[in-house]
Legacy VTK file of the C-alpha trace (Angstrom):
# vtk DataFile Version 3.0
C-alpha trace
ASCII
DATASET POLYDATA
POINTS 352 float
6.915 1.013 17.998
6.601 -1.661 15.288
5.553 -1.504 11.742
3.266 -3.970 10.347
3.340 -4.621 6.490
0.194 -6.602 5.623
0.912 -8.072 1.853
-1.874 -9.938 -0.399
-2.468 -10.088 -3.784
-6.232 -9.269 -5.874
-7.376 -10.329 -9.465
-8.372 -6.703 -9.589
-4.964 -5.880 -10.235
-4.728 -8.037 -13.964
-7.291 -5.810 -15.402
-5.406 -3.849 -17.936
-3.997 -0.309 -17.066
-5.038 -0.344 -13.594
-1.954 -1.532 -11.806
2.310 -0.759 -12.337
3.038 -3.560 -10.364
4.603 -5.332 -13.345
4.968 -5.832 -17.099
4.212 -9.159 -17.319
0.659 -10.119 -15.741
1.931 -13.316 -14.826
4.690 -11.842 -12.704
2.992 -9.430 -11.145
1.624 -11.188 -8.009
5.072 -11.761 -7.040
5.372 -8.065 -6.173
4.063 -8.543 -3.178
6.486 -11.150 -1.938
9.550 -9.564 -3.303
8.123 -6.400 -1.172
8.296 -7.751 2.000
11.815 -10.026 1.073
13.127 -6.021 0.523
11.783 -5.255 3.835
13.065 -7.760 5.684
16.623 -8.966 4.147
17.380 -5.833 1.577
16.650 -7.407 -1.758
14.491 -10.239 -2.989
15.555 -13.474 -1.629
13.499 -16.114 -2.747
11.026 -14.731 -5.326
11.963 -14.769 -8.816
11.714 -10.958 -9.021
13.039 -7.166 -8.586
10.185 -4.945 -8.221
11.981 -2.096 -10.626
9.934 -0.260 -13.564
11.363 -0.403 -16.677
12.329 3.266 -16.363
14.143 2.269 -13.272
11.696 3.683 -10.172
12.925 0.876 -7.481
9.217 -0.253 -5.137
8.956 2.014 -2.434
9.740 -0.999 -0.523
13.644 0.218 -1.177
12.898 3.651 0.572
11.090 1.815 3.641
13.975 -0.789 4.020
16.423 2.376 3.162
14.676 4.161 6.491
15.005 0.659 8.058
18.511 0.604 8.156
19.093 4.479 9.086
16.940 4.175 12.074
16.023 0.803 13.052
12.062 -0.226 13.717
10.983 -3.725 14.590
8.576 -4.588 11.459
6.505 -7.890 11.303
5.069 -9.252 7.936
1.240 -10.301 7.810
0.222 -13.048 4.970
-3.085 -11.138 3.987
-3.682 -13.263 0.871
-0.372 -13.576 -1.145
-0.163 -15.869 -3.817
2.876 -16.533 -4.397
5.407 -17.834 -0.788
8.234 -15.882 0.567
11.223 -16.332 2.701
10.049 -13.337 4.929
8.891 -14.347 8.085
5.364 -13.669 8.318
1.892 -14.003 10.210
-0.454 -16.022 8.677
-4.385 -14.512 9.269
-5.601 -17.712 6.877
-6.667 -14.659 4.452
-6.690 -15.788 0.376
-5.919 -14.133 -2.337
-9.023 -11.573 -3.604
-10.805 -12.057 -6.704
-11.898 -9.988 -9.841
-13.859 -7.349 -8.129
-16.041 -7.389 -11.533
-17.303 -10.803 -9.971
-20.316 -10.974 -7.505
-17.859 -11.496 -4.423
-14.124 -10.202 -4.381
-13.680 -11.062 -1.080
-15.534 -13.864 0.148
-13.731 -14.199 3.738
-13.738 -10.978 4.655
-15.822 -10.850 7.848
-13.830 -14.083 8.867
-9.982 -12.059 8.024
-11.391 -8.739 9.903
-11.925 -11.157 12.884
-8.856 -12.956 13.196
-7.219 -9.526 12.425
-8.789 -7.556 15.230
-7.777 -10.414 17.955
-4.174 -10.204 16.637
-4.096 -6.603 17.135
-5.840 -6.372 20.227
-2.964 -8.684 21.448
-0.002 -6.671 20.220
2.133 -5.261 23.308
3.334 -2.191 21.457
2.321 0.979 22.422
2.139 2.172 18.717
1.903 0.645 15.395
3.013 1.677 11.664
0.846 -0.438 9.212
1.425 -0.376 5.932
0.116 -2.314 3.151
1.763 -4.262 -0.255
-1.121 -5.473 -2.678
-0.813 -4.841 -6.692
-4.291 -2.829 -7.781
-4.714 -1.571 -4.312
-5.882 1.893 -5.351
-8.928 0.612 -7.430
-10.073 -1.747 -4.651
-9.881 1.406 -2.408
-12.143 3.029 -5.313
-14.791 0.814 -5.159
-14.730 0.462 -1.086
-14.950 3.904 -1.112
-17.972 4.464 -3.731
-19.374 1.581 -1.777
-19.429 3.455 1.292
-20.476 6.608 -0.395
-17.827 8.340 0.436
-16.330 11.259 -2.264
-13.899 8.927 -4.063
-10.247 10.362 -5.602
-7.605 7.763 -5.461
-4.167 8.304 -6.215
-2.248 5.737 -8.682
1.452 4.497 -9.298
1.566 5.762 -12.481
2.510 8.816 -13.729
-0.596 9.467 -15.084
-3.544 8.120 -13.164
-6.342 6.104 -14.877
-8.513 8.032 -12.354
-11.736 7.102 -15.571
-10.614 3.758 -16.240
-10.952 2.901 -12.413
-14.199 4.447 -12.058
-15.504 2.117 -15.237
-14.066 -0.907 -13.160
-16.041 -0.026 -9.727
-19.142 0.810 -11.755
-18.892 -2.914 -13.403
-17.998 -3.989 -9.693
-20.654 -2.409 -8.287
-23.406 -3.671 -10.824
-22.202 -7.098 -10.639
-22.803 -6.912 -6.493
-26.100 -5.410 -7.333
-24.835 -2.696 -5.370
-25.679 1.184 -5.859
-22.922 4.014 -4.663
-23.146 4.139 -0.409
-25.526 0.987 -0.407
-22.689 -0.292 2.551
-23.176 2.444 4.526
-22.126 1.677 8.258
-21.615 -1.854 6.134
-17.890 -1.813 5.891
-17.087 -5.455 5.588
-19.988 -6.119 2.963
-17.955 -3.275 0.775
-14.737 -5.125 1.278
-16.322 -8.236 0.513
-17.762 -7.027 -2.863
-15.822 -4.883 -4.292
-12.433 -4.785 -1.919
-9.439 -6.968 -1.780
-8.291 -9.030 1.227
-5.676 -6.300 2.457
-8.255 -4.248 3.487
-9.988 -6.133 6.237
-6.567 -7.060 7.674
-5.571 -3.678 8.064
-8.833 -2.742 9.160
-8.858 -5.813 11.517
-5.538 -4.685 12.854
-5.964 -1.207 13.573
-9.448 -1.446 14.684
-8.136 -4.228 17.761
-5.444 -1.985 18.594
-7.559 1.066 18.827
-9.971 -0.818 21.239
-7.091 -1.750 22.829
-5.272 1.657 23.736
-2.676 1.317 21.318
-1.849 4.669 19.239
-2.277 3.534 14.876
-0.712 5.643 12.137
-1.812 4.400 8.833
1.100 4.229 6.557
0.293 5.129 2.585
-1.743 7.781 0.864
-5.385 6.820 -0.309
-5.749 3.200 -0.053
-5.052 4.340 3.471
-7.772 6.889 3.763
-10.127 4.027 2.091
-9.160 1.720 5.766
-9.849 4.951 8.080
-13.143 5.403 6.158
-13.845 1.595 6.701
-13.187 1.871 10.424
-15.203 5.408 10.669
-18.070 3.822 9.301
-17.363 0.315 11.943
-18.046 3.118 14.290
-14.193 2.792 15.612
-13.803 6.969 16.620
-10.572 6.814 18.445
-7.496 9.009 17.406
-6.469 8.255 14.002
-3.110 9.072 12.107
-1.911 8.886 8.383
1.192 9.372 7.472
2.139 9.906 3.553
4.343 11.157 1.462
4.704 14.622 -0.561
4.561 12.522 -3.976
0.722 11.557 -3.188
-0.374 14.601 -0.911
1.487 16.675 -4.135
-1.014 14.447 -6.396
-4.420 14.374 -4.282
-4.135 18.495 -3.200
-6.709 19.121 -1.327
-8.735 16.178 -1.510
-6.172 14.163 0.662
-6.470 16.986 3.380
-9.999 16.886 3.160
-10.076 13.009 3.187
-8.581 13.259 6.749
-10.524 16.182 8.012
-13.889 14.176 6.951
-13.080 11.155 8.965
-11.184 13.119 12.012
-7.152 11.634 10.832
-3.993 13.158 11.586
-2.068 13.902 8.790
1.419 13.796 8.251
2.913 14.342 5.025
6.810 13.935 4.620
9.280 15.195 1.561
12.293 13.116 1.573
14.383 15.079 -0.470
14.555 13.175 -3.754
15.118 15.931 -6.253
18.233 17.094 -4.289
19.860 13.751 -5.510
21.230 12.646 -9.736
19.630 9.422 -9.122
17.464 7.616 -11.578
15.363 5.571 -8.408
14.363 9.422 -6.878
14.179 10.874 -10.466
11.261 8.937 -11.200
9.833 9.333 -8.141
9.696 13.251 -8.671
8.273 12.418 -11.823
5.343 10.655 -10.355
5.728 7.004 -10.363
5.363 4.775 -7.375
4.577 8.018 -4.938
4.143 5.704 -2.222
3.623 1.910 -0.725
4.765 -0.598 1.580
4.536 1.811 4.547
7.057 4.394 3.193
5.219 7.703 3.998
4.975 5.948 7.153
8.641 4.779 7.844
10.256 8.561 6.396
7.731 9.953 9.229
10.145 8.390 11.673
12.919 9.761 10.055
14.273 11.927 12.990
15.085 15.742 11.573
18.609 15.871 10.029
19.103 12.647 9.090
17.490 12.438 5.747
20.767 12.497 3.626
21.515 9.773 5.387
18.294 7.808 4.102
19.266 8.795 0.611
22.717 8.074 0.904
20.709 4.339 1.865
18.629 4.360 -0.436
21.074 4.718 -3.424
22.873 1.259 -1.930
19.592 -0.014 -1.731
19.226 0.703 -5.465
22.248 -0.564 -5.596
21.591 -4.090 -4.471
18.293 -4.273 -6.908
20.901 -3.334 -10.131
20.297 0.513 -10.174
23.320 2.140 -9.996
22.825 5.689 -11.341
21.079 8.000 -13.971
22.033 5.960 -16.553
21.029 3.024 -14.821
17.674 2.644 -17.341
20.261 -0.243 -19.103
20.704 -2.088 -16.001
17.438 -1.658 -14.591
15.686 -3.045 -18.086
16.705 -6.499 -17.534
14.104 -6.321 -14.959
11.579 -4.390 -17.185
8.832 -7.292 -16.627
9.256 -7.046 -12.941
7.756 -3.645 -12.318
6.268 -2.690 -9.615
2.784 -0.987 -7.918
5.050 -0.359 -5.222
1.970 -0.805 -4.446
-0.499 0.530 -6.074
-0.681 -0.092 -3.986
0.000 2.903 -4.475
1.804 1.997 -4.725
-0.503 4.017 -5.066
-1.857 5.695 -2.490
LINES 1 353
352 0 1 2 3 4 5 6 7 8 9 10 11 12 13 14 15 16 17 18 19 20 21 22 23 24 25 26 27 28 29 30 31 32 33 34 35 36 37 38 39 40 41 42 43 44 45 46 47 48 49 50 51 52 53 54 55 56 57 58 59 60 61 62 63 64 65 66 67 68 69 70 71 72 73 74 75 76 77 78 79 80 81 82 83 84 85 86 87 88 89 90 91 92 93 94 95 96 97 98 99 100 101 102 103 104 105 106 107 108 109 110 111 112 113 114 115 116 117 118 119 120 121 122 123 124 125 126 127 128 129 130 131 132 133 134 135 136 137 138 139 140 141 142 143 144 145 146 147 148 149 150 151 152 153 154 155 156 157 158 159 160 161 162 163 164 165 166 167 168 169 170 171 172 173 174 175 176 177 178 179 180 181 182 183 184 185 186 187 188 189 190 191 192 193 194 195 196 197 198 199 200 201 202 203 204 205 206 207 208 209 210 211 212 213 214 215 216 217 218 219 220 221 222 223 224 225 226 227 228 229 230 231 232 233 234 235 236 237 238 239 240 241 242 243 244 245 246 247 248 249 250 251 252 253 254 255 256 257 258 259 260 261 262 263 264 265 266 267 268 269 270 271 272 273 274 275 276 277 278 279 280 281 282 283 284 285 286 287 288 289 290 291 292 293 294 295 296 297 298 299 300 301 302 303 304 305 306 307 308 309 310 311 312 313 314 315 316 317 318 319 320 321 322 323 324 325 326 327 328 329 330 331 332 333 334 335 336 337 338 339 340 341 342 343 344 345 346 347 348 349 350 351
C-alpha cells in the first residue's frame, strides 16, 4: 500500500472568503509545500510557514503524519502545480500552478497533466493506493467541476461556516466566463477541469484512472473534492471499483448528500471518527468545532488506523502539535504567532 499526496496550488484560492488556507494571501500558496514537508519530515522544513489557524486547528497534514508514525505507510509526493519549492521529495508531472477560474481557462494543461498522470499510475507496482490531495481553494474548484459536469453540487469547506453561496457566485462567474452552461462537459471531464478546475484534479484523476486500468485497488482520500475526482472518472467512463475514505468531520457536515454522492457514482464509503472530543486539546477542539474537517489524505490515512490503536494516534498527534508550537488548550498564544500561516488543510478541504 502507498499513499500518494498530489499538492498544487490555484488562483481560485485568493478570491476572498473562499479558502482558510492562510491569513495573509501572499502566504497562502505556501500551504501546500509546508503540507507535504509535515508529511514527510514532521514539521515544515524549508518553507517559511506553519500551516496553524489563528485559533490554533494544526493542517490535517499533522493528523496524516500523526497516523504516519503510529502505523507506518510508504507515501510519495506528486508536484501537481505548486508554486512555491519544497524539501519533500516529490514527482514532478510538469503540471503548473491553476489560474483564476473566473478567467476563460483555469487550467490550460490539463489534458496534457491527466496524460502524464495516467502513465505514472499505470506503472505503480502497488497493489493499492491512498491518494490524497493538498491545494488551497480546492472545494470551489470541485464546485465548478461538478456544476460543469451537471452533477448535484454540495461541497464541504474548511471553515466553520461554509461559504456554500459565495462559491456558487464564483462558479457561476467561472462558468460564464468559459461560455459554459451547468453539465455542458458532460462525458467532457477534462474540458471541466480545464475551465473551471485546478491542476490537482487531473493528476488525481490521471492517477487513479491508470491504476484502475491497471488492476490496482484506489481509495480516494478526502471528503468532496474527492467525490468531484470519482465524478470526473465516472463520466471518463472509468467503472471499476471505487473507494472514498473520509472523515466524520465532513460526512457529519455533508449528511446525506456525501452518502448519496457515493451511491450516484457506485464509491465505497468509509467514514472514520478519530476520537478528537475525547482529548483537552486545542488542535482536536477545533476540529470538533468544524474547521479543517479534512485534507492531505487524512480520512484516508485514520482508515488504516488498525482498531485499538487510535489513542495512540492522538497521543501522536498532540507531539505533532507539539512540534508546530501547539502545546495545549491554551495554546491560542503560541499558536498566534503563526496567525498568517493558516491553513485550508486543504480546502482543500481542507475541505472536503
Amino acid at each position: 500500500m502507498r499513499l500518494l499526496l498530489p499538492a498544487g496550488t490555484t488562483e481560485t484560492a485568493l478570491i476572498d472568503g473562499i479558502s482558510a488556507a492562510g491569513a495573509a494571501p501572499e502566504l497562502m500558496e505556501h500551504t501546500p509545500s509546508a503540507d507535504v514537508e509535515i508529511l514527510e519530515y514532521g514539521e515544515p522544513v524549508m518553507s517559511p510557514v506553519t500551516p496553524v489557524s489563528p485559533n490554533g486547528c494544526p493542517t490535517p497534514a499533522a493528523v496524516t503524519r500523526a497516523v504516519r508514525e503510529v502505523v507506518g505507510f510508504d507515501a510519495s509526493v506528486i508536484d501537481a502545480g505548486l508554486t512555491q519549492s519544497t524539501a519533500a521529495p516529490t514527482v514532478d508531472l510538469d503540471a503548473g500552478p491553476g489560474g483564476d477560474i473566473r478567467e476563460s481557462v483555469a487550467v490550460p494543461d490539463a489534458k496534457a497533466t491527466f496524460d502524464r498522470a495516467y502513465d505514472y499510475g499505470a506503472s505503480l507496482p502497488d497493489d493499492r493506493l491512498v491518494i490524497g490531495e493538498t491545494v488551497p481553494g480546492g472545494t470551489t474548484t470541485a464546485l465548478g467541476v461538478l456544476t460543469a459536469l451537471g452533477e448535484p453540487a454540495g461541497v464541504s469547506s474548511s471553515l466553520p461556516e461554509n461559504p456554500i453561496e459565495r462559491k456558487r457566485r464564483v462558479v457561476d462567474e467561472a462558468l460564464a466566463a468559459s461560455d459554459l452552461e451547468p453539465g455542458d462537459c458532460e462525458n467532457a471531464p477534462l474540458e471541466a477541469i480545464e475551465a473551471v478546475g485546478d491542476p490537482v484534479q487531473p493528476t488525481v484523476t490521471g492517477i487513479a484512472a491508470g491504476a484502475l486500468e491497471s488492476g490496482t485497488e484506489v481509495t480516494l482520500a478526502g471528503g468532496t473534492q474527492m467525490i468531484a475526482v470519482a465524478a470526473l472518472l465516472r463520466h471518463a467512463g472509468i467503472d471499476a471499483p471505487l473507494s472514498i475514505a473520509t472523515t466524520s468531520f465532513v460526512a457529519d457536515e455533508q449528511g446525506s448528500q456525501l452518502a448519496d454522492a457515493c451511491e450516484r457514482f457506485d464509491c465505497e464509503l468509509t467514514v472514520t471518527d478519530p476520537g478528537f472530543d475525547e482529548r483537552d486539546h486545542v488542535a482536536m477542539a477545533r476540529y470538533c468545532a468544524g474547521e479543517a474537517k479534512e485534507g492531505v489524505a487524512m480520512g484516508g490515512a485514520l482508515s488504516l488506523v488498525p482498531e485499538g490503536r487510535m489513542g495512540e494516534v492522538r497521543d501522536r498527534l498532540e507531539a505533532v502539535c507539539a512540534r508546530l508550537g501547539i502545546e495545549s488548550e491554551d495554546a491560542g498564544e503560541p499558536g498566534a504567532e503563526n496567525d498568517e500561516t493558516g491553513s485550508e488543510p486543504a480546502e482543500g478541504s481542507r475541505g472536503p
